[in-house]
C-alpha positions as CSV (number, residue, x, y, z in Angstrom):
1,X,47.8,-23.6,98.7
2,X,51.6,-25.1,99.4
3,X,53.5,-23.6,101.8
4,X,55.9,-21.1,100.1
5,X,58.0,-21.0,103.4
6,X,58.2,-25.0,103.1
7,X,58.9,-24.7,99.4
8,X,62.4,-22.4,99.8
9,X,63.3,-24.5,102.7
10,X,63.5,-27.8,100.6
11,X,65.3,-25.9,98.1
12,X,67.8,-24.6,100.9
13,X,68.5,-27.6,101.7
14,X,70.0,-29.1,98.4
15,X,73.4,-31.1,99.0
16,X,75.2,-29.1,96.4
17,X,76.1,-25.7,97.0
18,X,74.2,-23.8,94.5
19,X,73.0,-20.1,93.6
20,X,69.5,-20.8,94.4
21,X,70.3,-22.8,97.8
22,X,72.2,-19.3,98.6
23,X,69.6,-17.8,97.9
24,X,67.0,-19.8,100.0
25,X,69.1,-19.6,103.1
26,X,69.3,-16.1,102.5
27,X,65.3,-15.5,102.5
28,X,65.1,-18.2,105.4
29,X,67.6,-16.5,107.1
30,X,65.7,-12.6,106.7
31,X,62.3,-14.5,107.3
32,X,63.1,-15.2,110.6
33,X,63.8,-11.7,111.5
34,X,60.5,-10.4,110.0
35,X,62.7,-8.9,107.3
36,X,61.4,-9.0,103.7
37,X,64.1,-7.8,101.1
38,X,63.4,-6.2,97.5
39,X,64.4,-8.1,94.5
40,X,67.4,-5.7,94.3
41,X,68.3,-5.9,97.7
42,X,68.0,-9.6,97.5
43,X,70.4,-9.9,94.7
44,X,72.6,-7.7,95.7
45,X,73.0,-9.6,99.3
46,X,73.7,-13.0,97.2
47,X,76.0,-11.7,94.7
48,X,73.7,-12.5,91.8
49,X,71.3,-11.0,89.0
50,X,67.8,-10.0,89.5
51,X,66.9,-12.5,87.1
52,X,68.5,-15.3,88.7
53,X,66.0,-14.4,91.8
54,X,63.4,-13.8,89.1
55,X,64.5,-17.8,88.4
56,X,64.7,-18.7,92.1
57,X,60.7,-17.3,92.2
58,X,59.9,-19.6,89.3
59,X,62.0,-22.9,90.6
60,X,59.6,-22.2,94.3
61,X,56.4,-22.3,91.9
62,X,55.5,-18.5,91.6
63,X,55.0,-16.5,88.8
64,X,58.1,-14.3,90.3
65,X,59.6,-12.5,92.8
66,X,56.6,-10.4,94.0
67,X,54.2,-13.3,94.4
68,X,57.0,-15.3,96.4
69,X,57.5,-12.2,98.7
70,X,53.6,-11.6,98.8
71,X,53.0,-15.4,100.2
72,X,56.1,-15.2,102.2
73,X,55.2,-12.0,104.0
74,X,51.1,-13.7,104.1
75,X,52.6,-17.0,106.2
76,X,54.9,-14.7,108.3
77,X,51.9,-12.6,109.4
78,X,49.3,-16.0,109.9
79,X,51.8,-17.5,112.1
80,X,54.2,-14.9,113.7
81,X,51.9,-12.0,114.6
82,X,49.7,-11.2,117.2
83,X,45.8,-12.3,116.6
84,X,43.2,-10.8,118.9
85,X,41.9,-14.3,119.8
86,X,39.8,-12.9,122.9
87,X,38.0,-10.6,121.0
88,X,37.3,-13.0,118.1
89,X,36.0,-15.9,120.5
90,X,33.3,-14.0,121.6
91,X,32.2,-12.4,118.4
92,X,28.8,-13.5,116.8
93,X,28.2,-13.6,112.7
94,X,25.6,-10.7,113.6
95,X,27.9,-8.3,115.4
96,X,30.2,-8.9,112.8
97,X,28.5,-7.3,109.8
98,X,26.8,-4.9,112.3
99,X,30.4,-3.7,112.9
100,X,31.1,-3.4,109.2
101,X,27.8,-1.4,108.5
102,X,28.6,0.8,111.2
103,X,32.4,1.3,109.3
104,X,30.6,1.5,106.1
105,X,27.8,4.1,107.6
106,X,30.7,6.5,109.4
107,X,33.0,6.6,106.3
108,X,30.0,6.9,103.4
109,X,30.8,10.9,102.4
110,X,34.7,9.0,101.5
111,X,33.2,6.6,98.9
112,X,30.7,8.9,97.4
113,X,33.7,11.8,96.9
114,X,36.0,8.9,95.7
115,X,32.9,7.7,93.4
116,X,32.8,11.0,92.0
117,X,36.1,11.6,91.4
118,X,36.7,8.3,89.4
119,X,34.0,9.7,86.8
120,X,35.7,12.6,86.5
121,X,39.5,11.5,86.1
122,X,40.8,9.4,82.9
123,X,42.7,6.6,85.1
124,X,42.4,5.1,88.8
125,X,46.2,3.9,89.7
126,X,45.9,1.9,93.0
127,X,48.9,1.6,95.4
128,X,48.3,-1.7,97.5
129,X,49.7,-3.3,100.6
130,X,50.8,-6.5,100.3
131,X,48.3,-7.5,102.5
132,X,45.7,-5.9,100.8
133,X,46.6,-7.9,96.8
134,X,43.0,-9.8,96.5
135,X,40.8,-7.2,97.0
136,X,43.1,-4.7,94.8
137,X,42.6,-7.1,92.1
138,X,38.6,-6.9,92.8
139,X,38.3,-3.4,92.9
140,X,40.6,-3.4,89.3
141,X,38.0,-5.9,88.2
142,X,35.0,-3.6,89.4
143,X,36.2,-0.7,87.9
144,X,37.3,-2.5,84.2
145,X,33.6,-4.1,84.5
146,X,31.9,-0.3,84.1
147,X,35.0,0.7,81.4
148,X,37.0,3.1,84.0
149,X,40.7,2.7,83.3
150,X,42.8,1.3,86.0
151,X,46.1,0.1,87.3
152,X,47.8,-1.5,90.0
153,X,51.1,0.1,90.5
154,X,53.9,-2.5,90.3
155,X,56.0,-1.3,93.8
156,X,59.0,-3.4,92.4
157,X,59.5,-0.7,89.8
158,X,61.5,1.9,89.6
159,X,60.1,5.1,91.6
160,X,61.8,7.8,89.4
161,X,59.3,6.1,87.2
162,X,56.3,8.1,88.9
163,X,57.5,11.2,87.9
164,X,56.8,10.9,84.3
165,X,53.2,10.4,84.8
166,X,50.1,13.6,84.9
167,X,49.0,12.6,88.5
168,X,46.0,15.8,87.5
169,X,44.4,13.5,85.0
170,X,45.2,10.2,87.8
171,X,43.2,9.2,90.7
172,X,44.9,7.7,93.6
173,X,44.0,5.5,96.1
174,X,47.0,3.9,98.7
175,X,45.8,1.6,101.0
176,X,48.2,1.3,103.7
177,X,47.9,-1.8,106.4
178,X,50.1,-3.9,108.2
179,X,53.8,-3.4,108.9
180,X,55.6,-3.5,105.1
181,X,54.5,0.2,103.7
182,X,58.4,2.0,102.9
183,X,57.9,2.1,99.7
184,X,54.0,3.1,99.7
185,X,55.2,6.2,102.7
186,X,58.0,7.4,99.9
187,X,55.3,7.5,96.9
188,X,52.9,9.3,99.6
189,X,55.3,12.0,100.0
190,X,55.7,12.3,96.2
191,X,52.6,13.3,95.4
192,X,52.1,15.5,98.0
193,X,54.9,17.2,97.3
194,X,53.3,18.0,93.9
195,X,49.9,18.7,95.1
196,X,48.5,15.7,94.1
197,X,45.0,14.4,95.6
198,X,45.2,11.0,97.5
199,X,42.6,8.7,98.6
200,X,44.0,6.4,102.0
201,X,42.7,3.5,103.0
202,X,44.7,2.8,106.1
203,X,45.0,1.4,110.3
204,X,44.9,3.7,112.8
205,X,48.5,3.9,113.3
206,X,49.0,6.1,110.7
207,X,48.0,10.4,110.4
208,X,47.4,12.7,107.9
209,X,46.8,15.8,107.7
210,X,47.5,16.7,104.5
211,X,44.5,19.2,103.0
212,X,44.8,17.1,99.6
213,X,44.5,13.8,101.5
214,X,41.3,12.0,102.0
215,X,41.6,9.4,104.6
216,X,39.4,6.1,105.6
217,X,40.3,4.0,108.6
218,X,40.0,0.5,109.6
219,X,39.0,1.8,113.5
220,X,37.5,-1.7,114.3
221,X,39.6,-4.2,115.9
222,X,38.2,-6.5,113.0
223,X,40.0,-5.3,110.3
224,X,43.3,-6.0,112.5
225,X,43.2,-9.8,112.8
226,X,44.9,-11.2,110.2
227,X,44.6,-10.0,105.9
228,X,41.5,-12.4,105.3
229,X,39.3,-9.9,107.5
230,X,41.3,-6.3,105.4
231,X,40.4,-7.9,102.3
232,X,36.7,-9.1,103.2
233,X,36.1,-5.8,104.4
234,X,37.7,-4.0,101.0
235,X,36.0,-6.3,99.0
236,X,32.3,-5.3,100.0
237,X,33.7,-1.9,100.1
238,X,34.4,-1.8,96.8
239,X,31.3,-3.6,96.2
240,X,28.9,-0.8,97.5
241,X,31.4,1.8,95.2
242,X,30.4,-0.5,92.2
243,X,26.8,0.5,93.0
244,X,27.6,4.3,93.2
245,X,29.6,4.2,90.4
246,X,26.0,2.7,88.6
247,X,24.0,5.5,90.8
248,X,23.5,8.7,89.1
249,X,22.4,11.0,92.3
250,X,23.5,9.8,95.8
């Protein structure tokens, strides 16, 4: 895959001044601070429409603006955050999965009550990092597979929007990583606020104590490297699910 962070500095750096070179510089400008705007905020920062950054997204090769901020945010973390090289070097293919059994093994009364509850609800909505995107999209694919309704909520959307949905008949599952989670912490406090149960997937960093929340933690400094470990892990997560979702008794 292209660099997106090489794609929107070519188009920054256009002779004419144009909307989209505005634009450009602007995302250049926040990406160097770590900072990761909405589409709204964006367009209200350049003085232009949400679909003329909708546009922007599309000129850059993406589908729009939340695949262009997903792969912008994905290069910032490869090459700006910390990696736990030391504790990598040393690791062994063996203690590797040995570490993930012993995750899977600690956390395995989580996935059975999750497994339960998605046979008893009509619809699994999902709530996904941006980290966390591919294996999302797996466990979407897992659950279609075995004719379970489910969504990925689209975060760029309005949140007013969540109130006009029966969260009793929903099943939810946030999974909360990295450092880009505002908008996941204000739809947390949502649905606790109407006594809504929540599965979390979720680093260490964060505590709850909720007695409608469920929560799962990445406690292994393996799942903190960088998002290709999170999603390896999630996907054979969700794999083992998929089998108890096929198991009648556990």
């Amino acid at each position: 895959m292209n660099s997106i962070y090489k794609k929107v500095d070519n188009l920054s750096r256009d002779n004419r001044e144009t909307t989209f070179k505005q634009i450009a510089e602007q995302i250049l400008k926040d990406f160097s601070k770590g900072l990761f705007r909405t589409q709204d905020e964006l367009a209200k920062k350049c003085f232009v429409s949400k679909s003329t950054i909708t546009q922007f997204a599309k000129i850059a090769e993406c589908t729009g603006f939340r695949e262009l901020q997903f792969r912008l945010k994905i290069e910032y973390e490869n090459n700006f955050t910390e990696k736990n090289a030391n504790y990598s070097k040393h690791l062994t293919v063996r203690e590797y999965y040995v570490s993930f059994e012993k995750w899977i093994s600690e956390n395995y009364d989580f996935l059975v009550d999750f497994a339960n509850d998605i046979k008893r609800k009509e619809e699994v909505f999902l709530f996904p990092s941006f980290q966390t995107q591919y294996a999302s999209t797996f466990l979407i694919d897992v659950l279609e597979k075995h004719d379970y309704q489910a969504n990925i909520f689209n975060l760029e959307k309005d949140l007013n929007k969540l109130k006009k949905i029966e969260w009793e008949k929903k099943l939810v599952l946030l999974i909360l990583t990295g450092r880009d989670n505002g908008s996941l912490k204000l739809i947390y406090e949502y649905l606790t606020s109407i006594d809504s149960k929540v599965y979390i997937i979720c680093s260490t960093n964060w505590k709850f104590d909720d007695d409608n929340t469920k929560a799962m933690y990445f406690d292994n400094k393996l799942c903190q490297r960088n998002y290709v470990d999170r999603n390896f892990w999630l996907i054979n997560l969700f794999k083992l699910l998929e089998e108890l979702l096929m198991t009648k008794e556990y």
